[in-house]
N, C-alpha and C positions, 0 to 999 in steps of 0.2 A: 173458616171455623164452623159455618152453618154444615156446610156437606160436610167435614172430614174432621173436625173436630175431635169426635169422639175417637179419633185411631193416633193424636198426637199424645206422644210420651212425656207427661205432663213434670213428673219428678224428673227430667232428664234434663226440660227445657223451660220450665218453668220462667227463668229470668228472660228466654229470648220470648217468649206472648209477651212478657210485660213491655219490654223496649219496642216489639213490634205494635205493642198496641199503639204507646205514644205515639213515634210514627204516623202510622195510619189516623191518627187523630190530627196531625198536621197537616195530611194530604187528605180530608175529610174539610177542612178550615178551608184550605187550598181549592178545594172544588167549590164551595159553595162563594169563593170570590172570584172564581175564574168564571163560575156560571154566572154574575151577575155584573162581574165587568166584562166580560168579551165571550159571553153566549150568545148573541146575535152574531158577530164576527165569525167566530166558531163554525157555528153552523151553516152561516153561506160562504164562506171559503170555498174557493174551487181549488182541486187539486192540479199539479202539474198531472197532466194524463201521457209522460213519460219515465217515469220511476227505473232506477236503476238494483237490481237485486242481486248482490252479491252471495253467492251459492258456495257450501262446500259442510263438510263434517266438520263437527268441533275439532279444532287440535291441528287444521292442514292451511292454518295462515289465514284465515278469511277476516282477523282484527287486523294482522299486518296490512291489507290489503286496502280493507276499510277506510283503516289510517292515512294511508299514500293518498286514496283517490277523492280523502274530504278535504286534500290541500288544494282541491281546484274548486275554486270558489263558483261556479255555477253551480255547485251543489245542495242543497239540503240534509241535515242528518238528525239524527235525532242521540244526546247525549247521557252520561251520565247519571245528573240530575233529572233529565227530562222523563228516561223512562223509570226512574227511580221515587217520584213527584208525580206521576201522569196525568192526575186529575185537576192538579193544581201548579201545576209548577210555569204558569203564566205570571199568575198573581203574586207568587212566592221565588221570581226568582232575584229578588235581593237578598235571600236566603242560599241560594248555590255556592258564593267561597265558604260560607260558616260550616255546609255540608263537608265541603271539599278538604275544610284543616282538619277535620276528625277522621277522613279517608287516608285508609296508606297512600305512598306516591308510587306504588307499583302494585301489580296482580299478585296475588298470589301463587299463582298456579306457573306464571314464566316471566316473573317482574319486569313486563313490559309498562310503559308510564299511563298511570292513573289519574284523572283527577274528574271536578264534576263539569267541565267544558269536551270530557274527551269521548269522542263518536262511539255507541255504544247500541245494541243491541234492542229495536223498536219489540220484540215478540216479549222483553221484559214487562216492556209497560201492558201491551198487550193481556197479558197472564193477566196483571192486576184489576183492567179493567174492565174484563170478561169476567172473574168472579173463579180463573183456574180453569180456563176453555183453550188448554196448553199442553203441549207436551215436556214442557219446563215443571210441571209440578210434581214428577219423581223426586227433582231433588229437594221438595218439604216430605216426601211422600213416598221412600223408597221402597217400601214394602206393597206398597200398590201400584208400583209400576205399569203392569198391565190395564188398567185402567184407566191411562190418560192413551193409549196408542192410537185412539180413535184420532186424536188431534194434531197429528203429521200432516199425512194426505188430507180428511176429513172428508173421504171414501169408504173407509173400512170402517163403518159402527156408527160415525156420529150423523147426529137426527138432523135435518132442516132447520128444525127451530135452534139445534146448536151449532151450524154453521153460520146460521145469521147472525145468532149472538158473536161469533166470534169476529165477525165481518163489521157488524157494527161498530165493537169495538175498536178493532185496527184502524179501520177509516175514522174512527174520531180522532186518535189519538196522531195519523196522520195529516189530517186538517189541521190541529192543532199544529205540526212542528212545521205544518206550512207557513201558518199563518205568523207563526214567533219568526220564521227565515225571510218575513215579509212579503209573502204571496206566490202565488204563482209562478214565477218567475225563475224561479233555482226549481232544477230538479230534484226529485227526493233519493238521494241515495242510503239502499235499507240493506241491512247485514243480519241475520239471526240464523245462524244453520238450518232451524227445522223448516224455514222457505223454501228450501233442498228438495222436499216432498211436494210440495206444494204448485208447482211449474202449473200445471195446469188450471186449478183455482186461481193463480195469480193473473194471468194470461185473460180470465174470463171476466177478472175484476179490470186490466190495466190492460187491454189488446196493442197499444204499442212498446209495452214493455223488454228493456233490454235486462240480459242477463250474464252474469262472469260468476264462471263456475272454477274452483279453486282447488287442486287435488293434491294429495302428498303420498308417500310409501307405504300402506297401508298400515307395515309394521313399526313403522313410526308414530302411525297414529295412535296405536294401541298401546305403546308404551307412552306416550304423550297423556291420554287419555285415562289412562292408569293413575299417573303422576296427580293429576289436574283433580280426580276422584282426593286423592290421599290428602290435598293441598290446600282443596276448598271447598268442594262438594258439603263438607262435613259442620260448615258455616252456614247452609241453610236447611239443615235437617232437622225435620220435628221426630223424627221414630230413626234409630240405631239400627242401620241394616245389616245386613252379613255380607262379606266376601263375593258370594254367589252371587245378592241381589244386585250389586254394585257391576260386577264384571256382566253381569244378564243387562242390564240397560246401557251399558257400551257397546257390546256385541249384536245387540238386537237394533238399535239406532244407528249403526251404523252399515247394519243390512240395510234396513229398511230404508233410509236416505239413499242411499245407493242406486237399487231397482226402483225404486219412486223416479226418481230423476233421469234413469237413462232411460226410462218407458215414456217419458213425458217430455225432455226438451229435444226429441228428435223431429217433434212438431212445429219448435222454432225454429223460424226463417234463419239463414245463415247471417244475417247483416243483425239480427235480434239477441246472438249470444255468442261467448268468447269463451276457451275453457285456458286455464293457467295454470304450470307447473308450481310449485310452493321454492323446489328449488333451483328454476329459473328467477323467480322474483326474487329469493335471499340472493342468489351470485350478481343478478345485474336487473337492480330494479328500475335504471331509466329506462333500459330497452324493453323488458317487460311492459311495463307501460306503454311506449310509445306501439309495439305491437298491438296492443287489446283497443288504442284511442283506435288506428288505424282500422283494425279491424269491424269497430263497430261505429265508425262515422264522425269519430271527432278528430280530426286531425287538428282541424283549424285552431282547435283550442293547445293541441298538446306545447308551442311552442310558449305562450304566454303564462300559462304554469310547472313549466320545467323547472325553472329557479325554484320554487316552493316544494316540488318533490326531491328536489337535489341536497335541500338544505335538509328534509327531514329524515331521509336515506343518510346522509350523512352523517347528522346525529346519532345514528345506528351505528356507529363503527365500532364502537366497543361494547354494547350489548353484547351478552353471550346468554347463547341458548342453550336451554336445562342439558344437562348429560343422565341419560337414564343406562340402568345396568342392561343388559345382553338379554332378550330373549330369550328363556329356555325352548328346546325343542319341542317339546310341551305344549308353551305359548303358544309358538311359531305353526302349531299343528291346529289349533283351535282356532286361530286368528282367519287359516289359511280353510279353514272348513266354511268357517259365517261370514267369510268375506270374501269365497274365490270369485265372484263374478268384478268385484273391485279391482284384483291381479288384473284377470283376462281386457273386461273393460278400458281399461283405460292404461294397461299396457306396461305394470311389474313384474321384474321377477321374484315367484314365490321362492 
């Protein structure tokens, strides 16, 4: 509210400041007990200095994916609650089911199962605890879009003192879901699409980090992407965008995720990254898996969490996924303009 305050559409949203304030006044409580029960803790926690980072554009499977691979309990993730509570959600998690009976039991955007124990998206908390050093703040902030793009890569615009800010905060907010996973021990596995851009800063922060990169039909993502704008986008907006502002930060982030990433993980070693069809994983997710463990050195483990990915794949059987209408030609021409290097890339046909 201190930076952007002034540009939020206040007669519009008035009732969401108010609820957001509460909130923030919980996780306000929540930080000043977390700093003084497990501020010492906190802060010498050592991290696992092997983090797993699961890559891809919103829309092309990378919750699916998430999902499957926090059934192997060597892992670390960070939840619902967790990035939802950042500051506080050590002290306050006898508060997580209370959150979780007021949450749907599905997404909005492709009613996949929701609750606040379900593996979720670390650059949420992140946003929060940077103060909006994200590129997640279009969607309070759709009309200033261009204004958060420095915060992809955090190459193109943003300053040192706002890379550190942003560094600081992730690595807090990582220490912390070390330490709630019980130390060191489990590795951290971390999912937020705009880590897409980021291959290189991550790599400078975690040099043995692995990476699984997650890709779909491009023209599925955009009709995906579309859907997901219309479904929930519109749940965290402080200003009313237009049609244009909306289809401009799908098009544009999904350029830009794209060449960020094939400019950057052709510097990881081959044993440090895996990339995965969306629809190999939906047709046959244990081979999927056993493929990427193979690939990137865990075999040993894939046999003693098979039953755990069998059983939650299997619960998928009757999930069904959204049906969106037909591309116009139209679409199909503009998608194929801001995304041909995504075709050639990685090997659709436009």
């Amino acid at each position: 509210m201190r930076d952007h305050g002034s540009h939020v559409e206040i007669a519009t949203y008035f009732p969401r400041l108010i609820f957001l304030t509460i909130m923030s006044l919980v996780n306000t409580i929540g930080a000043i007990a977390d700093s003084v029960l497990y501020g010492r803790a906190i802060a010498s926690q050592e991290l696992n200095d092997e983090p797993v980072f699961i890559l891809g554009h919103p829309r092309t499977g990378t919750t699916h994916l998430h999902n499957l691979l926090s059934r192997d309990p060597s892992f670390a993730f960070a939840t619902t609650f967790s990035v939802g509570f950042p500051s506080g959600f050590l002290s306050c998690r006898w508060l997580a089911p209370f959150m979780g009976a007021i949450m749907d039991d599905t997404r909005p955007m492709d009613n996949m199962a929701l609750s606040h124990d379900t593996p979720q998206e670390d650059e949420v908390a992140t946003n929060q605890l940077s103060g909006g050093a994200s590129p997640y703040m279009p969607l309070m902030f759709p009309k200033r879009e261009a204004l958060f793009r420095r915060w992809y890569s955090m190459r193109d615009g943003a300053s040192s003192a706002e890379i550190a800010r942003w560094k600081e905060s992730f690595l807090y907010f990582l220490r912390k879901t070390q330490y709630a996973a019980g130390g060191k021990r489990k590795r951290l596995l971390l999912k937020s699409p705009v880590h897409t851009a980021r291959v290189d800063v991550l790599r400078e922060m975690f040099p043995k980090a692995q990476f699984v990169f997650i890709h779909r039909n491009p023209y599925e993502v955009f009709q995906s992407a579309v859907h997901m704008a219309d479904a929930y986008y519109w749940q965290c907006y402080f200003q009313v965008p237009s049609a244009e502002d909306v289809q401009e930060f799908i098009l544009y982030q999904g350029e830009y995720l794209h060449d960020a990433y094939e400019r950057d993980i052709r510097k990881v070693k081959k044993g440090n990254k895996h990339e995965v069809r969306f629809d190999e994983l939906n047709k046959d997710p244990l081979g999927t898996l056993r493929a990427l463990y193979d690939a990137l050195g865990w075999s040993a483990n894939f046999a003693s969490i098979r039953p755990a990915i069998e059983s939650y794949a299997g619960s998928l059987r009757d999930f069904k996924m959204n049906a969106h209408a037909r591309l116009s030609e139209e679409a199909k021409e503009v998608v194929r303009a801001r995304w041909g290097n995504w075709f050639k890339d990685l090997g659709y046909d436009e």
